[in-house]
N, C-alpha and C positions, 0 to 999 in steps of 0.2 A: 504494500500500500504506500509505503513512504518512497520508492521508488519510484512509482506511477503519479505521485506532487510531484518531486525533483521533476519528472520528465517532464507532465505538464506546466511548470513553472519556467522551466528552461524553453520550452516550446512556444510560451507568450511571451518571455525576453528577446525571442529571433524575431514574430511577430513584431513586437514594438519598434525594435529600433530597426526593422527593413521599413515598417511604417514613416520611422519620425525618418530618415535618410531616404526613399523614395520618396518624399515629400520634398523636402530641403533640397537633394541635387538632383533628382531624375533618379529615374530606372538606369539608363544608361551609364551615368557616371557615379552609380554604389556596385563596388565589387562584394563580396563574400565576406572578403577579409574585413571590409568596412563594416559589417554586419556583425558577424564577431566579434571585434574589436568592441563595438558599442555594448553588445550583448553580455559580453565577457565571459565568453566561452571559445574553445578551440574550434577550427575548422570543421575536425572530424567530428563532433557532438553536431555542429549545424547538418553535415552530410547523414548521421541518423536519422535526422529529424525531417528533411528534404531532400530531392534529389537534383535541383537547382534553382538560381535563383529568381524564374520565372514561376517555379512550381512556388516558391514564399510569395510571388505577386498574387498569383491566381487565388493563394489561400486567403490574401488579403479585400482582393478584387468581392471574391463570392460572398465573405463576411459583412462586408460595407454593402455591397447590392441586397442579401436580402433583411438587413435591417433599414436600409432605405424604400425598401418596397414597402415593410413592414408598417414601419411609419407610415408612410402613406397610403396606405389601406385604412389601417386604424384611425388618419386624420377624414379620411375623404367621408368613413361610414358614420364621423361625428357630426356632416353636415345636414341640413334640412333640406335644403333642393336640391334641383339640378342643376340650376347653375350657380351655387355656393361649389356643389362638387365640381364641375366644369373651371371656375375660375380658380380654385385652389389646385387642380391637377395639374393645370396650365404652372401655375406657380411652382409647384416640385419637379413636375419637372424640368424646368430651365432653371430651378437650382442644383438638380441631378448634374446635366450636361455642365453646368460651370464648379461643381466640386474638385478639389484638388487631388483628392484620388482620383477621380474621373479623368480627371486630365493626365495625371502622371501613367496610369492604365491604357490610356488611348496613344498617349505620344511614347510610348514603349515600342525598343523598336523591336520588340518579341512579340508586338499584338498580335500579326498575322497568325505567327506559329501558336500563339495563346491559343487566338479566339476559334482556329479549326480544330482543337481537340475541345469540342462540344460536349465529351463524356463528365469534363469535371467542373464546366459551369451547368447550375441548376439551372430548373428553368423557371426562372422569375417571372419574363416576360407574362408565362400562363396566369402566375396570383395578379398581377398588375390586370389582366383582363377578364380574370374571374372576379373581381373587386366592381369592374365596366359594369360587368353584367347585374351583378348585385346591384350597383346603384340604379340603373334599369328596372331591374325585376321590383325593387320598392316604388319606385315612378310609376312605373305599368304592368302592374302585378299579376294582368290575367293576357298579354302579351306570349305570343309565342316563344320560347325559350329560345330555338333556334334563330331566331328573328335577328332578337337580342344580343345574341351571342354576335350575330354579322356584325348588327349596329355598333356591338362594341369594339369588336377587332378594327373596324373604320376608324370611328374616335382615337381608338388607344393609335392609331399607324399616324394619323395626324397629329395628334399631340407630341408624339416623337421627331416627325419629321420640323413641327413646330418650332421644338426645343434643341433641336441639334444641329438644323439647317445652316447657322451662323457661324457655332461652333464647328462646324468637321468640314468647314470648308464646300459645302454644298452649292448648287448653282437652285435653291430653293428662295423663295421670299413670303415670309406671312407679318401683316401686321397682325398688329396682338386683337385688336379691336376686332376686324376680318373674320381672325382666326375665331375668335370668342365665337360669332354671329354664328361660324357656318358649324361651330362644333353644337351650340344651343338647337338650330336646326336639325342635325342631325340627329342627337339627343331625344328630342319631339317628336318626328318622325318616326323615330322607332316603337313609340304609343302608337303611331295611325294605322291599321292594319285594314 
């Protein structure tokens, strides 16, 4: 038992300071050793623990995204309407896209090879559009599920493209005001059957 604290304590010290150091320099300019050194453990303890230092991003990456989803499930289902929900989603997420993990994750120049092994990120994306539906299904409760489920795979792919179009360099353009109009639309529509 006291083994498995060491481990797991040693295992949130690599956590931390790959955190506080891919923060502060980039992904690209923190070696291992820089890691360690913070951490104050030897190399070989960090290689127990990981098998590099993309796999300590990704652990990081997955942990930040689903307590950011979390959060925002949790804030959206505190709202009254639909578009208290609609303007606060708007809001998380162009605070998602401008997070500094987010940025430090995106401008890595391991993202490619990250983001194709699909196996060891969850899939967020689904709770972020099972939350869609939820807030639908209490709007329009005797709505077709399937309906809903479109309506909200729409919403959620415009919200995204919304909030990241800027950020990642997209040849996209939404003003916010637009955006608001055609997501409340959307939203409504998904009641008229």
């Amino acid at each position: 038992m006291l083994q498995a604290k060491k481990s797991e304590r040693t295992h949130q010290q690599f956590l931390n300071s790959a955190r506080t150091l891919f923060l502060e320099k980039g992904f690209d300019n923190t070696s291992i050793e820089d890691i360690v050194t913070m951490a104050g453990y030897s190399i070989g303890a960090f290689y127990r623990h990981y098998k590099s230092k993309s796999d300590i991003l990704i652990e990081l990456w997955n942990e930040f995204l689903q307590d950011y989803i979390q959060e925002s499930i949790d804030g959206a289902m505190k709202t009254t309407t639909l578009e208290e929900s609609i303007d606060y989603l708007l809001l998380r997420n162009k605070e998602y896209y401008e997070h500094p993990l987010f940025k430090c994750y995106y401008n890595a120049s391991v993202t490619r090879m990250i983001t194709s092994s699909k196996n060891d990120i969850p899939n967020n994306a689904g709770s972020f559009n099972d939350m869609l539906v939820m807030l639908l299904e209490r709007e329009y409760p005797s709505v077709d599920h399937d309906r809903l489920r479109t309506y909200a795979s729409t919403i959620h792919a415009i919200i995204n493209a919304y909030a990241s179009g800027s950020i990642l360099n997209q040849n996209l353009y939404f003003d916010e005001v637009t955006t608001r109009e055609i997501l409340l639309d959307l939203a409504h529509k998904a009641g008229i059957e």
